[in-house]
Structures are given as structure tokens and as C-alpha cells.
C-alpha atoms as a printed R data frame, in Angstrom:
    type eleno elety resid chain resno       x        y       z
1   ATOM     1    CA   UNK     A     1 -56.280  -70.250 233.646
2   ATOM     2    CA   UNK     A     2 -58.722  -72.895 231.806
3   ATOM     3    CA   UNK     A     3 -57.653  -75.382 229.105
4   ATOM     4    CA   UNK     A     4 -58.413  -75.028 226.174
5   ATOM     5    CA   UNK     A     5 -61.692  -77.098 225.509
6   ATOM     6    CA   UNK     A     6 -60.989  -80.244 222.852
7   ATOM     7    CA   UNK     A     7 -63.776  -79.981 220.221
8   ATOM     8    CA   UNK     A     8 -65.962  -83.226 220.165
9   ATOM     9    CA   UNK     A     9 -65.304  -85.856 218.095
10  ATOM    10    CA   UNK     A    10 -61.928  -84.657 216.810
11  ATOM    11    CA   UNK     A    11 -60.521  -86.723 214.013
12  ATOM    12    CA   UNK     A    12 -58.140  -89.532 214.165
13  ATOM    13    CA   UNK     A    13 -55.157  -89.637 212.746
14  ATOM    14    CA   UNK     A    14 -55.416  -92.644 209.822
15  ATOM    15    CA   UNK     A    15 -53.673  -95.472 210.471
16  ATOM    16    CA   UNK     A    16 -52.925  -94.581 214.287
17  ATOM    17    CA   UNK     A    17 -49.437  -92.476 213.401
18  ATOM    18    CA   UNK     A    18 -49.106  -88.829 213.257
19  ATOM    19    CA   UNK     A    19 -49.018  -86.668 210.216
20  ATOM    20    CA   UNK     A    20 -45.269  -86.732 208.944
21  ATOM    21    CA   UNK     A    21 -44.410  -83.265 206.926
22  ATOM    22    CA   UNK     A    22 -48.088  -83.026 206.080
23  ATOM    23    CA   UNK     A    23 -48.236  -86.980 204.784
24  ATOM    24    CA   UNK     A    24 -51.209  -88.122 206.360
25  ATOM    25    CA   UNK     A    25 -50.083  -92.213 205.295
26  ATOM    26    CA   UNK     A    26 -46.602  -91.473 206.677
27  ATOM    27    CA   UNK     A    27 -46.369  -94.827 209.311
28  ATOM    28    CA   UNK     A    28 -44.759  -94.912 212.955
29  ATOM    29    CA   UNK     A    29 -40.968  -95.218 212.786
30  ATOM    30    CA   UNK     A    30 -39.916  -98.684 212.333
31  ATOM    31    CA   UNK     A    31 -43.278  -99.692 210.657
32  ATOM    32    CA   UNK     A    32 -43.722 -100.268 206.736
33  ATOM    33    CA   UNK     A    33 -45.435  -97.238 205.225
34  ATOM    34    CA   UNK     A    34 -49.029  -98.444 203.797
35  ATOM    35    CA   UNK     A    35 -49.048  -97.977 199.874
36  ATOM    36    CA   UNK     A    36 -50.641  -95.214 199.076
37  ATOM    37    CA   UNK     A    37 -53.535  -95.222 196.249
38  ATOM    38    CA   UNK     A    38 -52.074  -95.277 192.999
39  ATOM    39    CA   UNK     A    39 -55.398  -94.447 191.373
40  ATOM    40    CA   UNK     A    40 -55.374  -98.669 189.558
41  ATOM    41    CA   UNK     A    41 -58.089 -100.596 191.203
42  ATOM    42    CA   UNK     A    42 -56.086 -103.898 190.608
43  ATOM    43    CA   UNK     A    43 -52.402 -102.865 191.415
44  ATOM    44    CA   UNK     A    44 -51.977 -105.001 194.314
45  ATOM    45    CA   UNK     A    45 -54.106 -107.973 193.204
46  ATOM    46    CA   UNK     A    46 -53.158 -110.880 194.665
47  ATOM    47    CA   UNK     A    47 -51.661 -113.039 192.005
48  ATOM    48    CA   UNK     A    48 -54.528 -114.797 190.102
49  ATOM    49    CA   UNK     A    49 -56.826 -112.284 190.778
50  ATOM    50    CA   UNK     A    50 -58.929 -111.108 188.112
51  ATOM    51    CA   UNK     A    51 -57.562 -108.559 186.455
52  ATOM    52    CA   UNK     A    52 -60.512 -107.201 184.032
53  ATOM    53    CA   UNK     A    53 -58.466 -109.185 181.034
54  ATOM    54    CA   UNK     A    54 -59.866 -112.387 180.671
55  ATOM    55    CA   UNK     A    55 -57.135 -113.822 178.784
56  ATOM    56    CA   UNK     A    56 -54.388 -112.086 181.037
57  ATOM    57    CA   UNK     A    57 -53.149 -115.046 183.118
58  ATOM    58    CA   UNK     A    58 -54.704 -118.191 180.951
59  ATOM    59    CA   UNK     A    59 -53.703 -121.537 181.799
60  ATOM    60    CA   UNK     A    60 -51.943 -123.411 178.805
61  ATOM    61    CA   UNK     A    61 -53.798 -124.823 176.886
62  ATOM    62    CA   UNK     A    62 -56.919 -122.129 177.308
63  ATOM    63    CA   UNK     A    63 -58.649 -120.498 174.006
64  ATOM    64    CA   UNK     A    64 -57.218 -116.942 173.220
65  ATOM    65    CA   UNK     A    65 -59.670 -116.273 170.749
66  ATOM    66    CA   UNK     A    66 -56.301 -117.329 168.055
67  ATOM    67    CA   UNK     A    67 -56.488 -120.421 166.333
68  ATOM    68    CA   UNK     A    68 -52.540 -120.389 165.815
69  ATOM    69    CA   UNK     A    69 -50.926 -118.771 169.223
70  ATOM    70    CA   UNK     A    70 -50.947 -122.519 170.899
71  ATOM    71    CA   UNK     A    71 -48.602 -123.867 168.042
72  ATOM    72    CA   UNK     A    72 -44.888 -124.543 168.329
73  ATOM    73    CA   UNK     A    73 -42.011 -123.106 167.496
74  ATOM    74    CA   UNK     A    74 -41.841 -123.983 163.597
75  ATOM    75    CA   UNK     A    75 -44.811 -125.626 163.031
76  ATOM    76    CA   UNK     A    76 -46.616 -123.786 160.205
77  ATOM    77    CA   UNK     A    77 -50.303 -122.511 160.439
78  ATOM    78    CA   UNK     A    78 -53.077 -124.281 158.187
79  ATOM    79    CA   UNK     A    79 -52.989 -121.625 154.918
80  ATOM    80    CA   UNK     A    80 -49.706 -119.833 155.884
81  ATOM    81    CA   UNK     A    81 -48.028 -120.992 152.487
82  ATOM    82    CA   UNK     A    82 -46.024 -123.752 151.318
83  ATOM    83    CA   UNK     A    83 -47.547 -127.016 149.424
84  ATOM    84    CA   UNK     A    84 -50.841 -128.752 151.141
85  ATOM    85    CA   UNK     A    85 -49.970 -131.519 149.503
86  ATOM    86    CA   UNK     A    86 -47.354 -133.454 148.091
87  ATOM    87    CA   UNK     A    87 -47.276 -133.260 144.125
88  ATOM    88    CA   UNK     A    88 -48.124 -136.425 142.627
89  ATOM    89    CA   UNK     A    89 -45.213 -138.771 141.282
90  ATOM    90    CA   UNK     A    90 -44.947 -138.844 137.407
91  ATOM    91    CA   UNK     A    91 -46.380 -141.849 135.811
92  ATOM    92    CA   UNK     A    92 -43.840 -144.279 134.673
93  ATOM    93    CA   UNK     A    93 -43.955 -145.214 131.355
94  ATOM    94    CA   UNK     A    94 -45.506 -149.158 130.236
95  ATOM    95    CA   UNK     A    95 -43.430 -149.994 128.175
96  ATOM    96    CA   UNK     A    96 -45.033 -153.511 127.953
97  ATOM    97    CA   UNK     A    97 -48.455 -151.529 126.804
98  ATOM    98    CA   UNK     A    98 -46.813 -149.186 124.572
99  ATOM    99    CA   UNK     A    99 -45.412 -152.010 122.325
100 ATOM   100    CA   UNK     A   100 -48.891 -153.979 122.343
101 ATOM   101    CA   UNK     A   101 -50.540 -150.798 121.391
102 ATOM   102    CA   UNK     A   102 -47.880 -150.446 118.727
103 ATOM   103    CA   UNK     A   103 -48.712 -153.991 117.681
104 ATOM   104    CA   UNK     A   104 -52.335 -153.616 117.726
105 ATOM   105    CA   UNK     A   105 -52.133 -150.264 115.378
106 ATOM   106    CA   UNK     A   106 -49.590 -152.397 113.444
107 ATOM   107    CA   UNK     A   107 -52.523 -155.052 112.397
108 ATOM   108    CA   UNK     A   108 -55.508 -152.924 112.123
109 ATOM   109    CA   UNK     A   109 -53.672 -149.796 109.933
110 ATOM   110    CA   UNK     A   110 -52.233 -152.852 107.709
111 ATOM   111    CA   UNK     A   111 -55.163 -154.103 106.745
112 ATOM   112    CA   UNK     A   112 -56.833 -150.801 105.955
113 ATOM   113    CA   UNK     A   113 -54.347 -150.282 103.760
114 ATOM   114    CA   UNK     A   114 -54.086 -152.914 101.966
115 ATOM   115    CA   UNK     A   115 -57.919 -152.488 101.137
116 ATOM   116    CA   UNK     A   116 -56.757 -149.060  99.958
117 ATOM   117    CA   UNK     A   117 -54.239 -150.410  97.598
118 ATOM   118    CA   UNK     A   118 -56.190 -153.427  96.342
119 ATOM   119    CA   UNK     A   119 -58.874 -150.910  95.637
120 ATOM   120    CA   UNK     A   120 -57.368 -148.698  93.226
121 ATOM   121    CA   UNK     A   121 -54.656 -151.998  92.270
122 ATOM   122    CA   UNK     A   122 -51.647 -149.624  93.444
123 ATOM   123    CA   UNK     A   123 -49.420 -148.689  96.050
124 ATOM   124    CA   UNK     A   124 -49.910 -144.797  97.875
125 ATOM   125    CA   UNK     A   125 -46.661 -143.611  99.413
126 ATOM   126    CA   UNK     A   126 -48.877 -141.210 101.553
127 ATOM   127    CA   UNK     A   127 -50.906 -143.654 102.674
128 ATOM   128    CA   UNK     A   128 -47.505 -145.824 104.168
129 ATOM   129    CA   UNK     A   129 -46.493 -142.704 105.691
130 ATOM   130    CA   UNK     A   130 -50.083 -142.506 107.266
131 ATOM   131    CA   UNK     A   131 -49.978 -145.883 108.663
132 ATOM   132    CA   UNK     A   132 -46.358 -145.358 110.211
133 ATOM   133    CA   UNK     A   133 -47.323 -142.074 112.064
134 ATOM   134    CA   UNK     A   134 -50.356 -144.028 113.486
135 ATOM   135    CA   UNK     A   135 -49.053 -146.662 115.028
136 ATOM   136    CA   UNK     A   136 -46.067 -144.428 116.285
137 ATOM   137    CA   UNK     A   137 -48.222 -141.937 117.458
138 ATOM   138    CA   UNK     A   138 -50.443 -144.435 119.590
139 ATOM   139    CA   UNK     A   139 -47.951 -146.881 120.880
140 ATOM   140    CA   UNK     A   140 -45.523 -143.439 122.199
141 ATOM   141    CA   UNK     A   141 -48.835 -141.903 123.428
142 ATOM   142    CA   UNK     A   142 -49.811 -144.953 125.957
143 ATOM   143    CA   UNK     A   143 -45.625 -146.208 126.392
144 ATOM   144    CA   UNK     A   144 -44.137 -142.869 126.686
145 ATOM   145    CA   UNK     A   145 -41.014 -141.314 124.581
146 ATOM   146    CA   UNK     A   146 -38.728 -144.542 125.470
147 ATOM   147    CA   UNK     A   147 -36.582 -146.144 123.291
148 ATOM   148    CA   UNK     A   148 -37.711 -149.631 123.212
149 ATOM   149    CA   UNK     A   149 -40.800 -148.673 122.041
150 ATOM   150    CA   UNK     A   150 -40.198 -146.167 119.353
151 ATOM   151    CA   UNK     A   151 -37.762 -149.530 117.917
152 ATOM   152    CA   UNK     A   152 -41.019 -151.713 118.347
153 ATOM   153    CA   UNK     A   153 -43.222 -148.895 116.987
154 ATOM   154    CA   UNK     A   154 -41.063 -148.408 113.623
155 ATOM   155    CA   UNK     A   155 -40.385 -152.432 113.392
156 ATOM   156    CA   UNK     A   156 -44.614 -153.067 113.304
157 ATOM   157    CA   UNK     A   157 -44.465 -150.346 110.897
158 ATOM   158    CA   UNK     A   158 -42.551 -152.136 108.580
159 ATOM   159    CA   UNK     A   159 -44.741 -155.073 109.240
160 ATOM   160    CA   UNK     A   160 -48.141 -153.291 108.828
161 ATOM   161    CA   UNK     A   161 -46.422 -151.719 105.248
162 ATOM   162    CA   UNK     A   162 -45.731 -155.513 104.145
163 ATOM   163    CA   UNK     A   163 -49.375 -156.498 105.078
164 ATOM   164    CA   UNK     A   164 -51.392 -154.098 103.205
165 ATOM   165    CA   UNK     A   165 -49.312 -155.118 100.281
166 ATOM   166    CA   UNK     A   166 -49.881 -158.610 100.737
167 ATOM   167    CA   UNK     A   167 -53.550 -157.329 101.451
168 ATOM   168    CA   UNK     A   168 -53.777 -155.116  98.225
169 ATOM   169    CA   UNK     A   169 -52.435 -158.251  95.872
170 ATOM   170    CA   UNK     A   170 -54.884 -160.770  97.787
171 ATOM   171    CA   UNK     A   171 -57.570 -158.321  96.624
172 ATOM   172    CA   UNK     A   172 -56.323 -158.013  93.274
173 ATOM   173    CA   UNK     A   173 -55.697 -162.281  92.802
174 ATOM   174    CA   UNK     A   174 -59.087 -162.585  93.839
175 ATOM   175    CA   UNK     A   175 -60.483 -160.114  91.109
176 ATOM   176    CA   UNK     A   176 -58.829 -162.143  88.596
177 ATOM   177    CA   UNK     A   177 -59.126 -165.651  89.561
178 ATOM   178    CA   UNK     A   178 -62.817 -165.082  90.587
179 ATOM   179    CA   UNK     A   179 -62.163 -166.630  94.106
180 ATOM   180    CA   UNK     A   180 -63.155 -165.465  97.205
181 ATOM   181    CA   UNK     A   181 -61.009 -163.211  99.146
182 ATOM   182    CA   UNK     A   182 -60.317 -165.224 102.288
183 ATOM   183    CA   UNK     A   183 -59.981 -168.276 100.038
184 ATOM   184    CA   UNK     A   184 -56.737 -166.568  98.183
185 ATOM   185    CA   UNK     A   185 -55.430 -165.675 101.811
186 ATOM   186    CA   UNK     A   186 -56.015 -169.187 103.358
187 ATOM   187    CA   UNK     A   187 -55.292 -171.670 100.548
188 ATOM   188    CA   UNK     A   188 -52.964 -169.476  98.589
189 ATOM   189    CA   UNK     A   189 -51.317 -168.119 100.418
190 ATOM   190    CA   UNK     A   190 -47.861 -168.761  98.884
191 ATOM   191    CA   UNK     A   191 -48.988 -168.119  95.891
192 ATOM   192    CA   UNK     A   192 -49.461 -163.937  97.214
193 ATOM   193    CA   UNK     A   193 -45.682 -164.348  98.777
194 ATOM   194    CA   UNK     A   194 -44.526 -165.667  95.865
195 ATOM   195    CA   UNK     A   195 -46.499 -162.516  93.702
196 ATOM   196    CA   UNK     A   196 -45.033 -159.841  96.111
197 ATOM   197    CA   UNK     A   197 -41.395 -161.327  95.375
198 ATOM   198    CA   UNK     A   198 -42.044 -160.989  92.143
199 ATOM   199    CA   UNK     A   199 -43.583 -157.938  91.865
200 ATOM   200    CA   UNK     A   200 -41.060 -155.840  94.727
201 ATOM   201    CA   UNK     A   201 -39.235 -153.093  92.987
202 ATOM   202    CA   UNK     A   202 -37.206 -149.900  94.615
203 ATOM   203    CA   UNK     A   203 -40.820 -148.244  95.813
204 ATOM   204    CA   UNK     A   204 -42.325 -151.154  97.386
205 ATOM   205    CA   UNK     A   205 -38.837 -151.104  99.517
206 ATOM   206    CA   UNK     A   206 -39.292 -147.377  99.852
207 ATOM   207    CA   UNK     A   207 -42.459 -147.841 100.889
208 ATOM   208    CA   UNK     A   208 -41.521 -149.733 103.874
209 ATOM   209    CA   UNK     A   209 -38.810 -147.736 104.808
210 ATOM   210    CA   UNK     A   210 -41.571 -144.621 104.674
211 ATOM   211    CA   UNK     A   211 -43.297 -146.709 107.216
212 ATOM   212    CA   UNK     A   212 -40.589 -147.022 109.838
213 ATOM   213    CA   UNK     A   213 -39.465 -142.840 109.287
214 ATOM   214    CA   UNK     A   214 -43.003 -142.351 109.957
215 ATOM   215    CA   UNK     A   215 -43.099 -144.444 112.841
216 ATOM   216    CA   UNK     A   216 -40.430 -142.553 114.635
217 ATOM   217    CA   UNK     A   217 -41.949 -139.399 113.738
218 ATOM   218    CA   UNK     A   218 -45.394 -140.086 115.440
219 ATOM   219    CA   UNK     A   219 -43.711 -141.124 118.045
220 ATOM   220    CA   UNK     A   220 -41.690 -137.984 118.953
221 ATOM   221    CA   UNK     A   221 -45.178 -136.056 117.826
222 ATOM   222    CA   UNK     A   222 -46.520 -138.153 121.249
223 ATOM   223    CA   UNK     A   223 -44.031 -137.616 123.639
């Protein structure tokens, strides 16, 4: 009998091994099996092989597109809450410029009232209160709420009282001597002491004292 004729061109077997149970990528015995397809173009990339993600296997270092994801552990991101900045330190009080400032009120509300007493030849309790708020209102304002110079403030207070008096009888000497005005207060000027002695009674006294109250008043108002 004839063999059977081969047919031309019959197809090899892949990978040179016979079909194993109908697995044509079954290998030889004793040879690793070939992987089969797993349908994932890139599952058996050589490491560092592109992998379509451009950002899959960045050195350190490399933009990720986020600002923040290079940042250590506990280091917060620009933003992300907390204080920006440190709060300013509270100014200290000056004390030194709170008690010129007290001193400086002291003169200049003096005097002005003074010229309101010797104007109408008499004494306004509201206006010694005035001048005691003033100058402890300014000199707490620019020295703060301390203790020194509230004391200093209520002390010039007194002072400034005692001055517009003085002021007010210099004004009122001059009227009826028919002298100038800084004459009585340069040349005679013991002679306007000597009047106020005279002429102090309970409300001059309370006037003063309105002055220092006053004072400390103001100066709480400030602070």
C-alpha cells in the first residue's frame, strides 16, 4: 500500500514543541513554558521601559504636575492654614514720652485757662476739670495706661490748675494797675504769689484737686 501523501507546506508547531492537551504554547518537558499573551502590551516591560504613564517611574526630584507632592513629611504647603506671619509684638509703652506729653499739656492747658479766668475775673470749676482730662488724656494716650504716668499726669494737673490762677490774677493786676501783662508776670511776680495766698479759699483748693481727679480720669479714658 502507498503512504499517505503529506500536504505541502504543513504548519509548524510554534515554538518547536508539540501541542500539549490542545495548548499550542505548552513547551518541551524540562523547558520554561513561554508566557502566554495576557492581552497588556507592556506586561513584561523591561524595568524602565515606558509604560504609557509619563510620571509612572519619575526620578526624584522630577515635576508631577503637584506643586506640594515633593515636600516632607510635616512641612506645611504655602496656603494650607496656620499664620504666614508672625503677629507683631505689642508696642511697649514710653513712659519717658508719656510724662513729657503730660508736661507739655500741663503748660499749654494752664495758660488757656488762666486767660479764661482773667477774662471773666473768676474761677470755672468746669473749666479745671477740662484741663485735667486733657493732659491725662494725652500723656496716657502716647505713655500707655502705666502708673508712673497717670501720677505725673495728675501731679502737672495740679500744676497747670495753679498756673491759670496765677494767669487769671496777672490778667486782672494788670487791668487795675494799668501795666502791661508780661510786666506784672516778670517784675511782679511776688506780688501775684503773694495775691493768690491771699486770695485761696476752700474752691481754689477744690479746684486743684478737680484737676488731679480729672487727670486720672482722662487717663483711664486713653488706655
Amino acid at each position: 500500500m502507498s503512504q499517505p501523501v503529506q500536504p505541502p507546506n504543513q504548519p509548524q508547531q510554534p515554538f518547536g514543541g508539540q501541542p500539549v492537551d490542545g495548548n499550542p504554547y505548552a513547551g518541551q518537558p524540562g523547558q520554561p513554558a513561554p508566557a502566554a499573551p495576557t492581552g497588556n502590551p507592556y506586561g513584561q516591560q523591561a524595568p524602565g521601559a515606558p509604560t504609557g504613564n509619563p510620571y509612572g517611574q519619575q526620578a526624584p526630584g522630577a515635576p508631577t504636575g503637584n506643586p506640594f507632592a515633593g515636600q516632607q513629611p510635616g512641612q506645611s504647603a504655602p496656603f494650607a492654614g496656620g499664620a504666614p506671619f508672625a503677629p507683631a509684638p505689642p508696642a511697649r509703652d514710653n513712659i519717658l514720652l508719656g510724662v513729657l506729653v503730660a508736661l507739655g499739656a500741663a503748660v499749654v492747658a494752664g495758660i488757656l485757662y488762666g486767660v479764661i479766668a482773667g477774662s471773666i475775673e473768676r474761677e470755672v470749676g468746669y473749666a479745671a476739670v477740662g484741663v485735667g482730662f486733657l493732659v491725662g488724656f494725652a500723656s496716657s494716650k502716647i505713655g500707655g495706661s502705666n502708673p508712673a504716668v497717670i501720677g505725673a499726669a495728675a501731679v502737672f494737673s495740679i500744676g497747670a490748675v495753679y498756673l491759670g490762677q496765677l494767669v487769671g490774677i496777672s490778667m486782672v493786676l494788670s487791668d487795675l494797675a494799668q501795666i502791661p501783662f508780661s510786666e506784672v508776670i516778670g517784675d511782679h511776680f511776688g506780688t501775684v504769689t503773694e495775691a493768690w495766698s491771699q486770695e485761696a479759699d476752700f474752691m481754689t483748693y477744690l479746684f486743684l484737686a478737680l484737676g488731679a481727679i480729672a487727670a486720672v480720669g482722662g487717663a483711664k479714658k486713653a488706655g
